[in-house]
N, CA, C and O atoms as CSV, one atom per row, in Angstrom:
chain,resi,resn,atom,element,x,y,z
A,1,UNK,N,N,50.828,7.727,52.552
A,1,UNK,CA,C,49.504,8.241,52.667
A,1,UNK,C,C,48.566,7.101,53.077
A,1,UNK,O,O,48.943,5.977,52.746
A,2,UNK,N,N,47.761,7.170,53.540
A,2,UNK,CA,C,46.471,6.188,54.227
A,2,UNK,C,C,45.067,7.067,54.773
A,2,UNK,O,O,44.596,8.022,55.391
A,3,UNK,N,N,44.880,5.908,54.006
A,3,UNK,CA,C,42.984,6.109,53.893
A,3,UNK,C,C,42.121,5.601,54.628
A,3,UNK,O,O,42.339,4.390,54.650
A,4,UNK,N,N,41.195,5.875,55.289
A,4,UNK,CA,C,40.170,5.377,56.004
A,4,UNK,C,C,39.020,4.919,55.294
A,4,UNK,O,O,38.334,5.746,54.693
A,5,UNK,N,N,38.688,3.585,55.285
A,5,UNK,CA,C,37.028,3.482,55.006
A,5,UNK,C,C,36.604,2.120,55.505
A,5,UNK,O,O,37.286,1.411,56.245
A,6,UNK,N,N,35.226,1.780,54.952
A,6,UNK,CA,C,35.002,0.592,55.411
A,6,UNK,C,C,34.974,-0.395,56.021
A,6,UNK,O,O,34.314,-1.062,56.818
A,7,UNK,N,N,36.493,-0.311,55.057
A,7,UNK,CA,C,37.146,-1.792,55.513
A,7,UNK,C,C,38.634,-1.385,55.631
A,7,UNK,O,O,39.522,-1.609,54.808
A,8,UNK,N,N,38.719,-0.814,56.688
A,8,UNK,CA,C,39.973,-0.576,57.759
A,8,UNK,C,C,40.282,-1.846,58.195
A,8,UNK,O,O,39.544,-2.820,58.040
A,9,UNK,N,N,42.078,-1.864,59.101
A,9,UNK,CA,C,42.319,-3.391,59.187
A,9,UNK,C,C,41.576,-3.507,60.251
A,9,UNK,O,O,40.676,-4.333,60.102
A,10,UNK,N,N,41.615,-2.894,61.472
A,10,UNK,CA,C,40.955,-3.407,62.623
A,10,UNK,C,C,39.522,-3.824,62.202
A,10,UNK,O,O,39.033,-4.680,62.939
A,11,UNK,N,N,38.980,-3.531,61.485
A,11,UNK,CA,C,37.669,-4.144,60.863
A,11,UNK,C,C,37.799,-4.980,60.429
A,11,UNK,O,O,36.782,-5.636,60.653
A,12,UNK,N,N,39.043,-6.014,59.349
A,12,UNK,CA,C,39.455,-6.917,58.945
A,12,UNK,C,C,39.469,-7.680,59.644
A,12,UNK,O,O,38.964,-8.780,59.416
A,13,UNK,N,N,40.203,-7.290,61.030
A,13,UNK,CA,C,40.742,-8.497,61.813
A,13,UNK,C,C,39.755,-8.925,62.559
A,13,UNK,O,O,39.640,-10.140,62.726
A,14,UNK,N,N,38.619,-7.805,63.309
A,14,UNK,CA,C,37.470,-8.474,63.349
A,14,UNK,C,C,36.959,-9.611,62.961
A,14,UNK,O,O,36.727,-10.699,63.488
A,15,UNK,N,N,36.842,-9.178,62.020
A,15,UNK,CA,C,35.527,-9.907,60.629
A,15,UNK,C,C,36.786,-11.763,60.215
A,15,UNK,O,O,36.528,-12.782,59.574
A,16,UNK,N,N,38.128,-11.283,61.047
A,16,UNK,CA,C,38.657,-12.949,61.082
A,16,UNK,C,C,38.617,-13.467,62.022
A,16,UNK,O,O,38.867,-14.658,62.207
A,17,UNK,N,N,38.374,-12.869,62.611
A,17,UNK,CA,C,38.158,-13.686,64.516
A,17,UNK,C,C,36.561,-14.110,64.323
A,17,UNK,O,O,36.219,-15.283,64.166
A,18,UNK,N,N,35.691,-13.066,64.354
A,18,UNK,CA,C,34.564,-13.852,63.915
A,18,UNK,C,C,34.281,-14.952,63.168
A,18,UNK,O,O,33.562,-15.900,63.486
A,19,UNK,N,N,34.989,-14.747,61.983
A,19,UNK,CA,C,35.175,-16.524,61.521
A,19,UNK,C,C,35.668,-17.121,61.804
A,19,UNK,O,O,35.565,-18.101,61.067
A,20,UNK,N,N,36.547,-17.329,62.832
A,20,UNK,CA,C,37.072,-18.495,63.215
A,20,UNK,C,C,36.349,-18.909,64.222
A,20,UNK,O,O,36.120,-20.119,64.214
A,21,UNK,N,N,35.814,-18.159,65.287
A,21,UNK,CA,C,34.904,-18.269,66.193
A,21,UNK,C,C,33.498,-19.413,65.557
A,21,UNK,O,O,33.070,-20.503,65.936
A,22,UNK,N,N,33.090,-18.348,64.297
A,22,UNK,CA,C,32.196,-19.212,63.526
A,22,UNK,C,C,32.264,-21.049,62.743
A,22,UNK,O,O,31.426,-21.948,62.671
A,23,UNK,N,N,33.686,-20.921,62.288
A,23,UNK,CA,C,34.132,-21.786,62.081
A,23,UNK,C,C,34.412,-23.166,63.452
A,23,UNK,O,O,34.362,-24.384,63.281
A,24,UNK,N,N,34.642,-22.556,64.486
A,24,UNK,CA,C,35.027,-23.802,65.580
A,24,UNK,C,C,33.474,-24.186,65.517
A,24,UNK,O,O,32.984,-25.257,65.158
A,25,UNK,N,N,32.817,-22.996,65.974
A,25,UNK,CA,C,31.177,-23.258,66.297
A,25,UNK,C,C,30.795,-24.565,65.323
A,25,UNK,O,O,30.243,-25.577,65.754
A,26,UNK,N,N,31.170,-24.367,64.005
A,26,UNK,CA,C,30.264,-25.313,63.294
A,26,UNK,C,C,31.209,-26.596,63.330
A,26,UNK,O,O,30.678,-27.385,62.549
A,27,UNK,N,N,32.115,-27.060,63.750
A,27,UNK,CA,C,32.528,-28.024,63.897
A,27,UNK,C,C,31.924,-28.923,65.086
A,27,UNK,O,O,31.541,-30.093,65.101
A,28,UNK,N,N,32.009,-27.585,66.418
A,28,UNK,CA,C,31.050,-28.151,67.344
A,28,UNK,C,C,30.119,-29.102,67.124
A,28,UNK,O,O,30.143,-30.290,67.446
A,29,UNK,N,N,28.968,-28.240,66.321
A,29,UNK,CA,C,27.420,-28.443,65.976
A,29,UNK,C,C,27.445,-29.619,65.201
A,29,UNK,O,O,26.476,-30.374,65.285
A,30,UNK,N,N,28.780,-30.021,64.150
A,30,UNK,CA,C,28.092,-31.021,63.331
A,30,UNK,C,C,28.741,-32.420,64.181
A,30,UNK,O,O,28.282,-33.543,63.976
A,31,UNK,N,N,30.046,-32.120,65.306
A,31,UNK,CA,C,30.286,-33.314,65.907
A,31,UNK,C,C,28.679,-33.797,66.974
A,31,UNK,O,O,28.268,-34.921,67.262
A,32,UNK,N,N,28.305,-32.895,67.207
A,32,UNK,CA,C,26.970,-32.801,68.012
A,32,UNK,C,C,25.927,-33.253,67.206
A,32,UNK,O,O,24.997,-33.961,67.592
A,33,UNK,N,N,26.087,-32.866,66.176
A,33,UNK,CA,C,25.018,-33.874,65.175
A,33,UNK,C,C,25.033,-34.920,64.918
A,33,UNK,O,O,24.000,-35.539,64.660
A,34,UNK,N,N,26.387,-35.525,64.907
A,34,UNK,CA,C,26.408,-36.893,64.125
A,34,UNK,C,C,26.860,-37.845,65.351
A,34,UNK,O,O,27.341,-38.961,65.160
A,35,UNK,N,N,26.647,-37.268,66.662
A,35,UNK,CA,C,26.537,-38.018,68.468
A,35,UNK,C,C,25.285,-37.781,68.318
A,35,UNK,O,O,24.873,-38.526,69.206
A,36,UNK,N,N,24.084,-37.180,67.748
A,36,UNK,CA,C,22.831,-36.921,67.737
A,36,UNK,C,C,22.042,-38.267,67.003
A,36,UNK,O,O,21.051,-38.907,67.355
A,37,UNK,N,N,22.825,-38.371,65.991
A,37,UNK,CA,C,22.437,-39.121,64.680
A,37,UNK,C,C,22.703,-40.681,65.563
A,37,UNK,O,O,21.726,-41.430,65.563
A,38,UNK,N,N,23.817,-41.116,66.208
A,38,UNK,CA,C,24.279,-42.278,66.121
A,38,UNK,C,C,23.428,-42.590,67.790
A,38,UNK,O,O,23.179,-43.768,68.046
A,39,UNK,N,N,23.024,-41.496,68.845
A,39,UNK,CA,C,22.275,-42.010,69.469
A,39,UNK,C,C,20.672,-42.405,69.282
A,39,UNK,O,O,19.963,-43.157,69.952
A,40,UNK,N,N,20.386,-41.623,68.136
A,40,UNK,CA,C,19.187,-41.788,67.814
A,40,UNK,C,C,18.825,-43.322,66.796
A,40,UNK,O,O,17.731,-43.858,66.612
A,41,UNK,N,N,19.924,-43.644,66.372
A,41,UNK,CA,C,19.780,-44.826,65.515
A,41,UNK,C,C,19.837,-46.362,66.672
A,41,UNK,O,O,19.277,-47.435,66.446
A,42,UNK,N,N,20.714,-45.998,67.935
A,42,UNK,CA,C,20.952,-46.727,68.697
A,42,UNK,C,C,19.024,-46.849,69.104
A,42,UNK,O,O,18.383,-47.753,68.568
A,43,UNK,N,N,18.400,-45.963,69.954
A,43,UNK,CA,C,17.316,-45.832,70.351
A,43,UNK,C,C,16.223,-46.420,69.465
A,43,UNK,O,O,15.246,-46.968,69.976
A,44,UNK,N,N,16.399,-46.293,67.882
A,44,UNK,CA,C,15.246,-46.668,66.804
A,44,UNK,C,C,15.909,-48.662,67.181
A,44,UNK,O,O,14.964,-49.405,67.445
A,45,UNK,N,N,16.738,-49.073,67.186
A,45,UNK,CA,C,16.967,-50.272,66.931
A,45,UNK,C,C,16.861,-51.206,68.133
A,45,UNK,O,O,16.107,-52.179,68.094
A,46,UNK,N,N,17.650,-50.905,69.260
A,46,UNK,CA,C,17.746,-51.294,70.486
A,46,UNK,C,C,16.949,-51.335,71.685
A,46,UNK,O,O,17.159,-50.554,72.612
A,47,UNK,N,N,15.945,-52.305,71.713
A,47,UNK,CA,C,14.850,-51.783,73.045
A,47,UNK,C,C,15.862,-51.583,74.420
A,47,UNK,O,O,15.631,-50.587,75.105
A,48,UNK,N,N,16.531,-52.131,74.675
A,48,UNK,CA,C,17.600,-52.106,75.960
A,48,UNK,C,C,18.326,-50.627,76.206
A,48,UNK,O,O,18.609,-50.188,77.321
A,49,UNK,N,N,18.597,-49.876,74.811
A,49,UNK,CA,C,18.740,-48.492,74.837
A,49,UNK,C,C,18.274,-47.743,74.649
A,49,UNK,O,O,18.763,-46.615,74.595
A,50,UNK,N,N,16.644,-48.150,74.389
A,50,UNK,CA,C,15.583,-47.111,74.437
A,50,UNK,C,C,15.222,-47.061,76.114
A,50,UNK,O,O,15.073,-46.024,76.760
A,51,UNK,N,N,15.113,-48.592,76.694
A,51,UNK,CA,C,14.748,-48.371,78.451
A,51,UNK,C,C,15.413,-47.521,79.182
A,51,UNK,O,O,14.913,-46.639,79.881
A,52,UNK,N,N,16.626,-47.774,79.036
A,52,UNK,CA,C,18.059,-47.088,79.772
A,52,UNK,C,C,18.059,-45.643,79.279
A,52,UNK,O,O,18.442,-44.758,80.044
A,53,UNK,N,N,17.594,-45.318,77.874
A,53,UNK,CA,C,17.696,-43.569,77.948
A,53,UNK,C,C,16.296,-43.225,78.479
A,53,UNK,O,O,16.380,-42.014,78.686
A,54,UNK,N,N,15.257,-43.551,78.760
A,54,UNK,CA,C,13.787,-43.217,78.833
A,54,UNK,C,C,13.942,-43.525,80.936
A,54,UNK,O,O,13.065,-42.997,81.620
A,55,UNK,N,N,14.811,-44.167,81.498
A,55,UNK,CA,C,14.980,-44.187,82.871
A,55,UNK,C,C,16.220,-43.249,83.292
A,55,UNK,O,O,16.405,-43.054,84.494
A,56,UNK,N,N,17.027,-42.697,82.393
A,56,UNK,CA,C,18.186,-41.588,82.760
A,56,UNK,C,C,17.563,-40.214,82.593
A,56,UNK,O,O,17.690,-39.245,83.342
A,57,UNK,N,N,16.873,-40.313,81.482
A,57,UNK,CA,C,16.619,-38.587,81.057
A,57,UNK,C,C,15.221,-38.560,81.577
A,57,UNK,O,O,15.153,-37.416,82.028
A,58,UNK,N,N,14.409,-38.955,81.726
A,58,UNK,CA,C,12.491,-38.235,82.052
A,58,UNK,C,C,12.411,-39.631,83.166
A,58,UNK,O,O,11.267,-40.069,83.294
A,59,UNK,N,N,13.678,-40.477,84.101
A,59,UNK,CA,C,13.109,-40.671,85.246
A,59,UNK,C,C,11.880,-41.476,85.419
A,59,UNK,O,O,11.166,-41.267,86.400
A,60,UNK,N,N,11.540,-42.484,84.443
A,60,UNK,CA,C,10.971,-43.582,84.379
A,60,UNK,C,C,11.253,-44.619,84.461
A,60,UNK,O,O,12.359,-45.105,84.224
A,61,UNK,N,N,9.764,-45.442,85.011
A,61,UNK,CA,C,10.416,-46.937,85.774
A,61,UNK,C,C,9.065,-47.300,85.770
A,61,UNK,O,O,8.088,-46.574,85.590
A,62,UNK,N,N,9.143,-49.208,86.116
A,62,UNK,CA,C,8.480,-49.777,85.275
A,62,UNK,C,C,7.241,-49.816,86.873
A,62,UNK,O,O,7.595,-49.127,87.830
A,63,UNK,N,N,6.404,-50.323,86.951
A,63,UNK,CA,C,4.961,-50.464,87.522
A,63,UNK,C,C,5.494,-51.144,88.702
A,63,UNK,O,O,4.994,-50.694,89.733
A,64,UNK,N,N,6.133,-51.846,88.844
A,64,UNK,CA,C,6.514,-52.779,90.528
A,64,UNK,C,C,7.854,-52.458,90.737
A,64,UNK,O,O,8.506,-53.376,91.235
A,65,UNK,N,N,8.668,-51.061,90.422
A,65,UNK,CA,C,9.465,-50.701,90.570
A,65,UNK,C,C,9.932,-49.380,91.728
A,65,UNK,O,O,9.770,-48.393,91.011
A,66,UNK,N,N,10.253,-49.024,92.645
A,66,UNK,CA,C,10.428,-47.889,93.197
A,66,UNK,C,C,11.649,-46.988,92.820
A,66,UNK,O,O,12.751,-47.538,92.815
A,67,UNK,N,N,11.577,-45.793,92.536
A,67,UNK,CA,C,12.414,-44.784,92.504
A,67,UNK,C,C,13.366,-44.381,93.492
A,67,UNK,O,O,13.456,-45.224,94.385
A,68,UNK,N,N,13.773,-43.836,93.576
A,68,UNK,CA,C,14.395,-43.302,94.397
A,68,UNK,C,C,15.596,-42.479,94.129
A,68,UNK,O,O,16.515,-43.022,93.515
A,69,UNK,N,N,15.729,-41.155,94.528
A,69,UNK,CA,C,16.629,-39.837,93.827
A,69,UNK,C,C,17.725,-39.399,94.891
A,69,UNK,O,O,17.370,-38.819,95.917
A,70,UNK,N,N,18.945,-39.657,94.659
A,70,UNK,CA,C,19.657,-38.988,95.867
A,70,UNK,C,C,20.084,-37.721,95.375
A,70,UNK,O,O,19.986,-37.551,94.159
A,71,UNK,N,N,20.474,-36.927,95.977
A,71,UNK,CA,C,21.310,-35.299,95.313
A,71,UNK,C,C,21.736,-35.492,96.711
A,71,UNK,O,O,21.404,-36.026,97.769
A,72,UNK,N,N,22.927,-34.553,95.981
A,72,UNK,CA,C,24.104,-34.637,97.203
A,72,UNK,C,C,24.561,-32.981,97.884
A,72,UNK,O,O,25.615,-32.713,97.307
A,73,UNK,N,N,24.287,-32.072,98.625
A,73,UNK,CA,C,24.804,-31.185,98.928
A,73,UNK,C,C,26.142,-30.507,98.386
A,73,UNK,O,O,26.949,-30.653,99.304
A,74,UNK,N,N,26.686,-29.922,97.469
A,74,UNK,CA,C,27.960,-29.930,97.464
A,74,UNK,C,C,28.728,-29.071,98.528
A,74,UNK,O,O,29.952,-28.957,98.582
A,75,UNK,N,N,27.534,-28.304,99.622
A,75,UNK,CA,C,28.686,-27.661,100.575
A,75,UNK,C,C,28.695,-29.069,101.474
A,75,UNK,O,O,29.850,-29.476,101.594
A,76,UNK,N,N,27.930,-29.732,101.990
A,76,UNK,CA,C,28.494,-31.248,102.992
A,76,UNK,C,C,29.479,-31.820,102.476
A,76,UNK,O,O,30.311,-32.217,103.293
A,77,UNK,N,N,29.755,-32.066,101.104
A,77,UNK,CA,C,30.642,-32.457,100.842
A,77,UNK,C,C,32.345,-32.429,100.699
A,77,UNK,O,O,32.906,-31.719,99.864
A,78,UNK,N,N,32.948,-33.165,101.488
A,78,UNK,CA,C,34.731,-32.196,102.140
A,78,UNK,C,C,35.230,-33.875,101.913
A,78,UNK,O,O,36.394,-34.209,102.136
């Protein structure tokens, strides 16, 4: 005999895939945190890796310096 409710297996097995899904996720997030943590301690201490991230990410440069941006086509490229 078998019963229907609730918590049927296909609802079970759901509700374990979702956690594992959930589970990788937060492994993600906290390796991402603590590459968060160790660049940010680099940046509080290091003026040489505060210049170098402040000229990679927002493209700043110093007063007698020129820029200059290449991008590359990726269809020219063969």
């Amino acid at each position: 005999m078998m019963f229907f409710d609730r918590n049927d297996i296909p609802l079970q097995i759901r509700r374990i895939r979702e956690l594992n899904n959930l589970e990788q996720s937060e492994k993600n997030m906290s390796l991402r945190i603590s590459n968060t943590q160790k660049e940010l301690g680099l940046l509080k201490t290091n003026p040489e890796t505060l210049e170098k991230y402040a000229r990679e990410k927002y493209l700043m440069k110093k007063d007698n310096e020129d820029l200059y941006i290449v991008t590359f086509d990726s269809s020219s490229i063969r």
